[in-house]
C-alpha positions as CSV (number, residue, x, y, z in Angstrom):
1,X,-6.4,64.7,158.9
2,X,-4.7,67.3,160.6
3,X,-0.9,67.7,161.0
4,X,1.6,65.7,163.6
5,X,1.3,68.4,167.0
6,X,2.9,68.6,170.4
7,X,-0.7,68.2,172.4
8,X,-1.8,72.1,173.4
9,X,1.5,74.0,172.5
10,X,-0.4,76.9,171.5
11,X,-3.5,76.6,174.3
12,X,-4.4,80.1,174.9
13,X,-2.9,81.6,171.8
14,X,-5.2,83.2,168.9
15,X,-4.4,82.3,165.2
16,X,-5.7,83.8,162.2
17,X,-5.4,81.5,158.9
18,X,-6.4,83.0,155.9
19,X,-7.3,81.4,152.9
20,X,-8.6,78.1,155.4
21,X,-11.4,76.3,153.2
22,X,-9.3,74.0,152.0
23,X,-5.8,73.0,151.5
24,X,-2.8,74.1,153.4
25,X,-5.1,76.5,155.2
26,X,-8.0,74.1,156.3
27,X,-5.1,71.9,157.6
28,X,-3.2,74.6,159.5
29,X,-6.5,75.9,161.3
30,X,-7.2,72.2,162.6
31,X,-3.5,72.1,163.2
32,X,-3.7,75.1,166.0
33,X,-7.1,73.8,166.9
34,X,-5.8,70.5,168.4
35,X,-2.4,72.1,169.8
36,X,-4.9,74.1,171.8
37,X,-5.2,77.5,169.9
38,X,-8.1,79.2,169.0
39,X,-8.7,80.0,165.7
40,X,-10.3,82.1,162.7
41,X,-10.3,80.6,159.6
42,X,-10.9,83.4,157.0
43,X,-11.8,82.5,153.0
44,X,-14.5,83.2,150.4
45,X,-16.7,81.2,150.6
46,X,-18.8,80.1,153.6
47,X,-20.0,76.1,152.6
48,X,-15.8,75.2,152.6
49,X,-15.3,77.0,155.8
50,X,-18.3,75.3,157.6
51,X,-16.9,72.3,156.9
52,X,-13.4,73.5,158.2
53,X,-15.2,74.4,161.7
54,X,-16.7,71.0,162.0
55,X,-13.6,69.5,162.5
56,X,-13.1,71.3,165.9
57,X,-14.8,73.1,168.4
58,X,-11.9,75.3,168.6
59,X,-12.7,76.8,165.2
60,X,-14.5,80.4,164.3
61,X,-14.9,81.1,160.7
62,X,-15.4,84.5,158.6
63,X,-16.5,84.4,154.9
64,X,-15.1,87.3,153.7
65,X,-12.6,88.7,150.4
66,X,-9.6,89.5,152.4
67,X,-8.6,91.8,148.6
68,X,-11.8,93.8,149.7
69,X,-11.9,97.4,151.0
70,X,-11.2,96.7,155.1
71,X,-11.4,93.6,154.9
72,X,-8.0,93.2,157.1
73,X,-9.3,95.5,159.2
74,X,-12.3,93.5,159.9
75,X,-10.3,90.3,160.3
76,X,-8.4,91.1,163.1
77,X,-11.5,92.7,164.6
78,X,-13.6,90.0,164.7
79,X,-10.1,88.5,166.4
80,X,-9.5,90.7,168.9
81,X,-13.6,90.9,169.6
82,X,-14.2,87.2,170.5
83,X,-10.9,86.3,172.4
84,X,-9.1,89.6,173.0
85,X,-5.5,88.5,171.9
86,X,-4.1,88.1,168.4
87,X,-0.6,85.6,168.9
88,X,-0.3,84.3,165.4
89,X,-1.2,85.6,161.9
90,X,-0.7,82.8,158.8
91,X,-1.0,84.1,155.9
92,X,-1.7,81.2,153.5
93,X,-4.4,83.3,151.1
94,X,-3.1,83.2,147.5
95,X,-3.8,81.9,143.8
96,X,-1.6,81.3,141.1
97,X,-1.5,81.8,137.3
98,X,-0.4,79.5,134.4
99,X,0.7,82.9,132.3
100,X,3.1,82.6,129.8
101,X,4.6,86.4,129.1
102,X,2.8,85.5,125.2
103,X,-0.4,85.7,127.1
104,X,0.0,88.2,130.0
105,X,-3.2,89.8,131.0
106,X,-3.0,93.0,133.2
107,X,-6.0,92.1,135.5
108,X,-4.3,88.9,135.8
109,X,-1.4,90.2,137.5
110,X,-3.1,92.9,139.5
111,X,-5.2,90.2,140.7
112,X,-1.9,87.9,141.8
113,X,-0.5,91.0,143.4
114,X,-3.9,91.6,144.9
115,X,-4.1,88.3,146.9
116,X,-0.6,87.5,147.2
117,X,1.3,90.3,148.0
118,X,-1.0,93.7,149.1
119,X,-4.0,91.5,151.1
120,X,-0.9,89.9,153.4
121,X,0.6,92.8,153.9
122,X,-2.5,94.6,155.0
123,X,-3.8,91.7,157.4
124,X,-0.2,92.0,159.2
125,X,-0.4,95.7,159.5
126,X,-3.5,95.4,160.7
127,X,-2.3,92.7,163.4
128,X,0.7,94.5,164.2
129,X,-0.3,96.2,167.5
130,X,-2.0,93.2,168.7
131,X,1.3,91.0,167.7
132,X,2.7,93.6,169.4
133,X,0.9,93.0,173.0
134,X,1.7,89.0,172.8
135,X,5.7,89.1,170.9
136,X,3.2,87.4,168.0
137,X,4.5,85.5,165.1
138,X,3.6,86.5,161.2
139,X,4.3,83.3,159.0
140,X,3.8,84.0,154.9
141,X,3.2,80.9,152.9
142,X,5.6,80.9,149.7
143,X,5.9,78.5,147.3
144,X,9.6,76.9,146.1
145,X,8.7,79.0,142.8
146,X,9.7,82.0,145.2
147,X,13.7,81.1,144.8
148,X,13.5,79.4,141.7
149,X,12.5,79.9,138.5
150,X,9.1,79.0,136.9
151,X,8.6,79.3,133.0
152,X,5.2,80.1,132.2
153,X,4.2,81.0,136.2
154,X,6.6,84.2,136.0
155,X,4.4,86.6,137.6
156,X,2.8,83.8,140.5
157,X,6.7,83.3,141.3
158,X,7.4,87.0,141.1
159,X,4.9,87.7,144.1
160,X,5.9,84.5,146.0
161,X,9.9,86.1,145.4
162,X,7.9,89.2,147.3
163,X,6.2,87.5,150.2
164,X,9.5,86.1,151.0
165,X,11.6,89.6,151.1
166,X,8.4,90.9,153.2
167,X,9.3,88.1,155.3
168,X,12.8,88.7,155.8
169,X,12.2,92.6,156.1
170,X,10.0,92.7,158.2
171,X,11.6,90.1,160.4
172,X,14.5,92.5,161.1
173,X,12.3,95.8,161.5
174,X,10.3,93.9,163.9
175,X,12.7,91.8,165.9
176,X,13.6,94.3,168.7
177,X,9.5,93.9,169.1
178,X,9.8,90.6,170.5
179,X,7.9,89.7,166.9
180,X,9.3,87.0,164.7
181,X,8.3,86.6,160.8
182,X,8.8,83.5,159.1
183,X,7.7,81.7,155.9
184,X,7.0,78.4,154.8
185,X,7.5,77.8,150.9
186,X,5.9,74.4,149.3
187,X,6.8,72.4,146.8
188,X,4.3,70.8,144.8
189,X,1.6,69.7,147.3
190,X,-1.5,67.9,146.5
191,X,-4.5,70.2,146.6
192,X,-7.2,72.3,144.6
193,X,-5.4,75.0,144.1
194,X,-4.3,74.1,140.5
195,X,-8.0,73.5,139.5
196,X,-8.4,76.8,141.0
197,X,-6.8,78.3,138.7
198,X,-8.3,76.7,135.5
199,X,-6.7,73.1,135.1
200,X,-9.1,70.4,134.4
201,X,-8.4,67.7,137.3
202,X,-6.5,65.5,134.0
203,X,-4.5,68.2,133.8
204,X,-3.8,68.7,137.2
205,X,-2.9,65.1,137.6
206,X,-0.1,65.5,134.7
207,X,1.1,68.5,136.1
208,X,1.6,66.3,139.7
209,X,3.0,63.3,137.8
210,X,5.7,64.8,136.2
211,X,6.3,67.1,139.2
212,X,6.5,63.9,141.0
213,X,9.3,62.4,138.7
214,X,11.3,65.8,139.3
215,X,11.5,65.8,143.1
216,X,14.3,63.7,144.5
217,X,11.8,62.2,147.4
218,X,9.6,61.5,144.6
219,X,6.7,62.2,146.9
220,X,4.2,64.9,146.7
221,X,3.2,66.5,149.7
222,X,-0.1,66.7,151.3
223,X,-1.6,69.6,153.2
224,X,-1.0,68.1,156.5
225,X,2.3,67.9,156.1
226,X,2.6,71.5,155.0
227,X,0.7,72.6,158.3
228,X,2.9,70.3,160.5
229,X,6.6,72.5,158.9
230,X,3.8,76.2,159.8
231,X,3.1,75.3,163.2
232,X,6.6,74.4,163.8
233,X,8.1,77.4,162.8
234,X,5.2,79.7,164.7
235,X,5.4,77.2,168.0
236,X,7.1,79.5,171.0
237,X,10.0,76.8,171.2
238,X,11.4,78.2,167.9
239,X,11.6,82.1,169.0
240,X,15.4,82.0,168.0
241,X,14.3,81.7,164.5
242,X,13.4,85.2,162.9
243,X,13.4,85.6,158.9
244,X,13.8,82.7,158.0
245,X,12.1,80.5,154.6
246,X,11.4,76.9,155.3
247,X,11.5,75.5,152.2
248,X,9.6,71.9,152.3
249,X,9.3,70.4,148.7
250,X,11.5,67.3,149.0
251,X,14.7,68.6,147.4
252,X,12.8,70.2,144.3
253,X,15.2,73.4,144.9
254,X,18.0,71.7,144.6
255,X,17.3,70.6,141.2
């Protein structure tokens, strides 16, 4: 089920959501759908994303590596080619990494770096000129790991810590564009990211208990919920708010 949305706020906008076969992403492309945007939802693989499309008309989908050699640049093309616009670019794309620094792995990080870090920063500059035409909003998707600390995750916080200066720089460089940049950073929310990354579902149930006893809400989020705070902070009623990192992980930071 999609997230809470003020009926057709976006109608006529174009959003991109990357990493949309699931999760946070597959929520925030329905999200835009039923506020009235039109939307590509980009991932890997093609069975998720066809099931992403099928929950609204308003939904294109590319299968396609957005770490691969122009693989931003095609994004945006096949954007701009079937609705001429580009008005928001969400870059939810990313992994994570249970690495202690006892068992850093090189490719491990270049990987992280890969899909967290360089692939948003290329899909944006790639946006860029059409954000440009429309006063466009960018918004990264961090993680609460990207202002606190996470032992045994120190390089998936590390790029999350980058995604959210991007944010803030870029913010600034571009406000006098009419283009804001925002992030939303999530606490522990329930999805398959963790077995993504090599827990067993067991293990990933642990990991959400004791996450669970550690947030003051005790409450862990679902991906709805996480679309509802991105749409928010991309709708044209916030276009005060440049820079900024929502940070929606019921209190876990202030812990």
């Amino acid at each position: 089920m999609a997230a809470d949305t003020v009926d057709q706020t976006f109608a006529g906008h174009v959003a991109i959501v990357t990493g949309a076969g699931s999760g946070i992403g597959r929520a925030t492309a329905l999200a835009f759908a039923e506020a009235g945007a039109l939307v590509l939802g980009v991932g890997r693989r093609e069975g998720p994303l066809k099931e992403t499309a099928a929950g609204h008309r308003n939904i294109d989908t590319m299968a396609i590596d957005v770490c691969d050699d122009g693989a931003p640049a095609e994004v945006v093309r096949r954007a701009v080619d079937r609705w001429g616009r580009i008005d928001h670019l969400v870059n939810n794309a990313g992994a994570t990494a249970v690495m202690p620094l006892a068992e850093t792995d090189k490719r491990a990080i270049l990987d992280l770096l890969a899909i967290n870090v360089v692939a948003p920063s290329l899909l944006a500059h790639q946006a860029l000129p059409h954000l440009r035409e429309t006063a466009g909003t960018i918004v990264n998707v961090s993680s609460t790991y990207g202002h606190r600390p996470m032992a045994g995750g120190a390089h998936y916080a590390a790029t999350k810590a980058a995604i959210e200066q991007l944010t803030r720089s870029w913010a600034l460089e571009l406000a006098g564009e009419g283009i804001r940049v925002n992030s939303v950073a999530p606490g522990p929310t329930r999805t398959d990211v963790m077995l993504h990354a090599g827990l067993t579902s067991e293990a990933a149930n642990e990991m959400y208990a004791y996450e669970r006893d550690r947030i003051p809400t005790h409450h862990i989020a679902s991906a709805a919920e996480m679309a509802h705070w991105i749409l928010r902070v991309a709708e044209p009623a916030g276009r005060h708010a440049t820079g900024q990192v929502v940070t929606v992980d019921g209190g876990l930071e202030l812990v």
